[in-house]
N, CA and C of each residue as an Amber inpcrd file, in Angstrom:
protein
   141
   0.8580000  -1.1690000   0.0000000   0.0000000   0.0000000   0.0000000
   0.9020000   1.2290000   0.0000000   0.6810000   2.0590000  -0.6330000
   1.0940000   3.2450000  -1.1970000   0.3230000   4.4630000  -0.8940000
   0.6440000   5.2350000   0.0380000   0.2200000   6.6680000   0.2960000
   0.9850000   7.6040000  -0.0350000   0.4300000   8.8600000  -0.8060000
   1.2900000   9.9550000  -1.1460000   0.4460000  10.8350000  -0.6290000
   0.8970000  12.6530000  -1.2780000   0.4430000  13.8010000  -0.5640000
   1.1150000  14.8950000  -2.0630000   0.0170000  15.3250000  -2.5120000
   0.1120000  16.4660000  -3.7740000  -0.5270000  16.6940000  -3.6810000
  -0.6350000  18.4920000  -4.5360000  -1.7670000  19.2730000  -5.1540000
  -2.8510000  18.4950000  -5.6810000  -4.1800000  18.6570000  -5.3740000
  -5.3720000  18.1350000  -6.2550000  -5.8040000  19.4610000  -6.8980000
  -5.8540000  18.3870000  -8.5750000  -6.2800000  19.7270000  -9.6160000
  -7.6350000  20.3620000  -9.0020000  -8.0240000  21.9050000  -9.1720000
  -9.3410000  21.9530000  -8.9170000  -9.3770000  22.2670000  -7.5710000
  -8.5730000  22.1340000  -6.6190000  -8.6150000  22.4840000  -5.4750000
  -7.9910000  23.5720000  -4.2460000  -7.7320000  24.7210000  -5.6550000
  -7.2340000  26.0370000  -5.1550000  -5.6620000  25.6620000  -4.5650000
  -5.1280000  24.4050000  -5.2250000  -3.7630000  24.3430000  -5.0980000
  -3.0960000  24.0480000  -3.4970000  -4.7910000  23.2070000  -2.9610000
  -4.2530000  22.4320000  -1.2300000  -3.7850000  21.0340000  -1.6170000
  -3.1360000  20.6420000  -0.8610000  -2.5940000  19.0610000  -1.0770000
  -3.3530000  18.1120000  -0.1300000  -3.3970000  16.8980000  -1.0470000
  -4.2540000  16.0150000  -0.6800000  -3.5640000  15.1650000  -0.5060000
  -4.0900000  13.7960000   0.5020000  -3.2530000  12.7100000   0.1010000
  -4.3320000  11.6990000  -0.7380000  -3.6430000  10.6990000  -1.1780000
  -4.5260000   9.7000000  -2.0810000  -3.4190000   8.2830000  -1.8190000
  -4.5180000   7.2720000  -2.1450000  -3.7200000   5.7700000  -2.3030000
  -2.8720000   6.0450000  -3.9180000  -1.6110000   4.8780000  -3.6330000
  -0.7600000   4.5390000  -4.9590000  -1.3860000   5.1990000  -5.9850000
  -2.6780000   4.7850000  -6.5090000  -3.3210000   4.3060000  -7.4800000
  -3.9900000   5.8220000  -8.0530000  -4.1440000   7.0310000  -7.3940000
  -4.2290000   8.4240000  -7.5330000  -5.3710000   8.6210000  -7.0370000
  -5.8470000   7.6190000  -6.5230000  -7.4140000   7.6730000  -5.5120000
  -7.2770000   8.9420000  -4.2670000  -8.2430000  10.0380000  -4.3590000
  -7.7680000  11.0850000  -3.5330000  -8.8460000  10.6350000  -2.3350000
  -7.7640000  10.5740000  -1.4650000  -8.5920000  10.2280000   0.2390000
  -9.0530000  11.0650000   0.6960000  -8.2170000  12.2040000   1.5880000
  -8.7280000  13.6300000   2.1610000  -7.4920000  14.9770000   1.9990000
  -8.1160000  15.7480000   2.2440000  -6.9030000  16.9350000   2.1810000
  -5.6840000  16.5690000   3.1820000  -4.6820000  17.1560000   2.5690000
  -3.5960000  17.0460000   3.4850000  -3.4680000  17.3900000   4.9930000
  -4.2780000  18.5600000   5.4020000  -4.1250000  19.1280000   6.9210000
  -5.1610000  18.1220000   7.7630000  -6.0890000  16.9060000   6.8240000
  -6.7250000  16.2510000   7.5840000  -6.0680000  15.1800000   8.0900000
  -4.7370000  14.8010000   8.9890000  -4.1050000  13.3840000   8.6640000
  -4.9030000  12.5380000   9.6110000  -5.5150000  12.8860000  10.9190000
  -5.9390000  12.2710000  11.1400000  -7.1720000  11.4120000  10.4780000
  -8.1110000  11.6960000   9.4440000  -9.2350000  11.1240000   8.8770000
  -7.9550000  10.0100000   8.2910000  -6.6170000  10.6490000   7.1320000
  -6.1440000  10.1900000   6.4750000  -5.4730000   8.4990000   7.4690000
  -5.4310000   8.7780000   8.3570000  -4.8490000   7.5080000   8.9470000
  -6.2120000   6.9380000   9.7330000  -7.0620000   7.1400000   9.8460000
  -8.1890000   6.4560000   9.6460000  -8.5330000   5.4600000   8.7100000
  -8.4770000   6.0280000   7.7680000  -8.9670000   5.3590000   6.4120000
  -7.9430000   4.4220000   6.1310000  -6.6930000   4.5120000   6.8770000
  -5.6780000   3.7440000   6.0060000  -5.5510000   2.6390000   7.1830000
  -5.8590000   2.9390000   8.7550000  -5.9500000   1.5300000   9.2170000
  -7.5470000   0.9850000   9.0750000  -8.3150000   1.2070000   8.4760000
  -9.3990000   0.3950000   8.1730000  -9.4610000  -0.5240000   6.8610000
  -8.7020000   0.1390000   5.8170000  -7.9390000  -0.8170000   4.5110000
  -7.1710000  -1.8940000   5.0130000  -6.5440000  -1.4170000   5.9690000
  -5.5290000  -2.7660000   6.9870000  -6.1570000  -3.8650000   7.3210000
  -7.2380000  -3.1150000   8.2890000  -8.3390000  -4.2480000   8.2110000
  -8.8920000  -5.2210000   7.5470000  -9.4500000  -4.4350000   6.3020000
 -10.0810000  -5.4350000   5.5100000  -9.0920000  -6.1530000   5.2180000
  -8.0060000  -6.2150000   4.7840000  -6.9440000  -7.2010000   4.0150000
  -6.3290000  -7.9270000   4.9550000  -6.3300000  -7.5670000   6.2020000
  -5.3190000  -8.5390000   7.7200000  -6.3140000  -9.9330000   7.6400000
  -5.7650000 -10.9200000   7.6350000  -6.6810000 -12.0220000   8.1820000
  -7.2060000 -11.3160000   9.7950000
């Protein structure tokens, strides 16, 4: 799993993060939602 953090077009030039794949999760100043979302993906895939 692959998390990054760039500009989203369209979005007055705030940075977002998104999975590998360019899937945009939440804005950048949100990390907490952002690590939310990323231990619940954990989840689903952990036995």
């Amino acid at each position: 799993m692959k998390i990054e953090c760039h500009p989203r077009p369209g979005a007055g030039g705030r940075w977002w993060f998104t999975w590998g794949g360019g899937i945009w999760m939440c804005e950048g100043d949100h990390v907490t939602e952002a690590l939310v979302q990323v231990k619940t993906a954990l989840r689903r895939v952990a036995p």
